[in-house]
Backbone bond lengths (Angstrom), bond angles and torsions (degrees), N, CA, C in turn:
res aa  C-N    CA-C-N  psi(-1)  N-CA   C-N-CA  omega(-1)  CA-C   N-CA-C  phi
1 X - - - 1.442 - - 1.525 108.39 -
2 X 1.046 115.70 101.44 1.712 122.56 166.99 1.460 137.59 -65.32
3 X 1.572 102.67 -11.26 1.695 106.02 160.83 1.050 107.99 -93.71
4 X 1.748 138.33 -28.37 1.444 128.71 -175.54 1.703 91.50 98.57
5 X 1.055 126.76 -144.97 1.436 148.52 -120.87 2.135 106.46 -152.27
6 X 1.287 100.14 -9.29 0.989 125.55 -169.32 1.622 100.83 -58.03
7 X 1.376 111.58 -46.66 1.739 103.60 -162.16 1.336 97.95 -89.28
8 X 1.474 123.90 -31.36 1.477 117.77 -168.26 1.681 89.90 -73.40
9 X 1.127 130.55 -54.24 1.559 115.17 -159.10 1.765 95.03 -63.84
10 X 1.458 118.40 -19.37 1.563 92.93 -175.95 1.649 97.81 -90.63
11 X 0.570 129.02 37.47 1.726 133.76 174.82 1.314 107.47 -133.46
12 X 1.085 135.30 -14.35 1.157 132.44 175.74 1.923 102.32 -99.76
13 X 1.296 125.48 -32.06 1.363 132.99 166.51 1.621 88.59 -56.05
14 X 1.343 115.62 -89.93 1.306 99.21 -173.25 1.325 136.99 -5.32
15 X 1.594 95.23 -59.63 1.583 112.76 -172.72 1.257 103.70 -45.66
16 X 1.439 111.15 -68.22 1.564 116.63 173.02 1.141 131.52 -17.96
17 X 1.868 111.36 -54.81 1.756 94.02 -146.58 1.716 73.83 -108.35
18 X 1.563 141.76 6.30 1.222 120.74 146.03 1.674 119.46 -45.53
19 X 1.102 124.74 -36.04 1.779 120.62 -162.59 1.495 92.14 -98.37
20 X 1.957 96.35 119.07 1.226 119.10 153.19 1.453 141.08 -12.50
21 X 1.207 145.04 80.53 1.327 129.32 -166.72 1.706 121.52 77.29
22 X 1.683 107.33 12.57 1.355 94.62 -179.15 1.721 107.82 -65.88
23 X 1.622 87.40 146.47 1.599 106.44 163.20 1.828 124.79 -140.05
24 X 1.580 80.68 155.98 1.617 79.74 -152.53 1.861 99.01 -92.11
25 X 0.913 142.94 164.32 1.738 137.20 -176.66 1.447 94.52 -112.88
26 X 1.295 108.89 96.11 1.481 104.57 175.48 2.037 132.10 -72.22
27 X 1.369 83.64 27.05 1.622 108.66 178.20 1.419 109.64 99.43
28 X 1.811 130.68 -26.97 1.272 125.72 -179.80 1.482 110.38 -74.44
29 X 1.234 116.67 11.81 1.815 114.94 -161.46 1.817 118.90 21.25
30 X 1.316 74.87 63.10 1.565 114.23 170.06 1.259 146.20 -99.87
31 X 1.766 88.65 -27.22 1.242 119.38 -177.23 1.720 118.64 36.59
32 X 1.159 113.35 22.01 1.505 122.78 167.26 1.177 110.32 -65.35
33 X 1.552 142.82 -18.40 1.077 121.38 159.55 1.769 140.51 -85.06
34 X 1.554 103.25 72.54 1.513 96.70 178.31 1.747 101.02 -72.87
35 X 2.007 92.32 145.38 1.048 111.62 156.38 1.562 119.88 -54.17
36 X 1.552 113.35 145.87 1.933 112.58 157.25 0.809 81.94 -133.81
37 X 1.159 149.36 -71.75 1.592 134.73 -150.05 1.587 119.99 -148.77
38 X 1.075 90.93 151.25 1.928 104.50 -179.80 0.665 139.48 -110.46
39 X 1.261 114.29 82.60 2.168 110.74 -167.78 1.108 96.57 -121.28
40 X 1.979 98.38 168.84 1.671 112.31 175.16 0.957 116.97 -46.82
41 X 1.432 146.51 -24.75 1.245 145.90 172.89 1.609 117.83 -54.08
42 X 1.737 94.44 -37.05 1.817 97.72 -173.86 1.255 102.39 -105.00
43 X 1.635 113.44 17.97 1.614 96.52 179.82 1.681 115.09 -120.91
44 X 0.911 127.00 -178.77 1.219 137.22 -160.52 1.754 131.60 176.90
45 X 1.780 90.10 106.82 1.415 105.79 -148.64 2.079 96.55 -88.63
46 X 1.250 97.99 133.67 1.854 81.09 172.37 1.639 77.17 -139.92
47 X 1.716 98.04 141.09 0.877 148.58 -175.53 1.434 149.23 -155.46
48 X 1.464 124.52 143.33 1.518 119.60 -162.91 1.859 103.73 -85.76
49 X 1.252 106.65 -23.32 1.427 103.18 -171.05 1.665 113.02 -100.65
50 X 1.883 107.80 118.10 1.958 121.50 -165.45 1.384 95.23 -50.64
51 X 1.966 122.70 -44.41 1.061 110.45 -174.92 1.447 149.11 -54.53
52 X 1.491 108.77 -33.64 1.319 139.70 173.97 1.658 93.52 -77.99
53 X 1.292 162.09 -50.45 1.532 166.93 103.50 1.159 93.08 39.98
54 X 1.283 97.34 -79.52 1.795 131.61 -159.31 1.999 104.96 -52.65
55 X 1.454 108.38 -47.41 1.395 127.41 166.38 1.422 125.10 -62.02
56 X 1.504 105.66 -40.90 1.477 113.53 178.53 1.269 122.35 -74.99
57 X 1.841 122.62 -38.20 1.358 104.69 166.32 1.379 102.26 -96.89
58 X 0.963 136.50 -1.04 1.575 112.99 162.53 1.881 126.09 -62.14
59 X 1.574 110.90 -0.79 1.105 135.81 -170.35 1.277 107.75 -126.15
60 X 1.049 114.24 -6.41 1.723 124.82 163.95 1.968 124.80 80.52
61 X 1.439 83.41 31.39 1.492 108.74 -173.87 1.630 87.48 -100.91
62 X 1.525 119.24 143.03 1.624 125.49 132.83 1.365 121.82 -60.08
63 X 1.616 93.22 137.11 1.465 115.60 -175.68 1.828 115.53 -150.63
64 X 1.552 81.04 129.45 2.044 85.19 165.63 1.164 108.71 -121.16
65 X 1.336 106.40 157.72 1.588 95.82 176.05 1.913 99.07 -125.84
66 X 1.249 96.37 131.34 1.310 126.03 -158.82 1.666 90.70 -97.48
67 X 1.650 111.98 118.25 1.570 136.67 -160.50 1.687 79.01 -94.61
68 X 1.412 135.62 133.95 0.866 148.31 144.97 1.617 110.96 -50.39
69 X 1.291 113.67 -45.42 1.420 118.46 -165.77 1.329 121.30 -78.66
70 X 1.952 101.54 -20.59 1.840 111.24 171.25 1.399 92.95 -124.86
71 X 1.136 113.87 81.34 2.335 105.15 166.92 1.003 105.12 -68.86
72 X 1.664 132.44 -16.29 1.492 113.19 -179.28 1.747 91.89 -95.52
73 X 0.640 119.89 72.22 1.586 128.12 -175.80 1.957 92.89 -141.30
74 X 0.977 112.58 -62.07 1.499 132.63 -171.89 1.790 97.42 -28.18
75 X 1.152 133.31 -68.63 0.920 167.87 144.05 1.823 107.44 11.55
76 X 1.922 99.83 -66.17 1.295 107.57 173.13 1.232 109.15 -64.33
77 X 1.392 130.71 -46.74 1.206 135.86 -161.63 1.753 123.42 -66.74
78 X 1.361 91.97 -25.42 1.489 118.96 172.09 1.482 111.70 -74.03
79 X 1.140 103.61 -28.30 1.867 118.74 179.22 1.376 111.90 -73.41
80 X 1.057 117.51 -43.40 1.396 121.19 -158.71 1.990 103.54 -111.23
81 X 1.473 99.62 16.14 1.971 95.72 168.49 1.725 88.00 -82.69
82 X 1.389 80.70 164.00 1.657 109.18 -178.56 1.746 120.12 -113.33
């Protein structure tokens, strides 16, 4: 795939801030986190394929790339974004 991941995650943003009042449960079931908006800044692609990685921050999206072979790896990597 030579665009990467790029159009589905912007179609899926879409999807999002189309629905009325969505809110996100930021784990306190609080639901204090409504969505406004979705940009590369708030997004974050994890994935098995370097290329689509390789595409995503070169486009200025966050990206991990998730080792099939260590999934409890995923985890650290998620720890240590900024």
């Amino acid at each position: 795939m030579r665009n990467g991941k790029q159009e589905h995650m912007a179609s899926a943003a879409e999807e999002l801030m189309s629905r009325p009042g969505f809110e996100a449960d930021c784990g306190g079931g609080t639901n204090d986190g409504v969505i406004e908006d979705v940009r590369k800044d708030t997004t974050l692609l994890i994935d098995d394929d370097p290329n689509n990685i390789r595409l995503c921050l070169r486009d200025g999206t966050r990206a991990i790339w998730f080792n099939p072979k260590e999934p409890l790896g995923l985890l650290d990597c998620i720890m240590r974004l900024k």
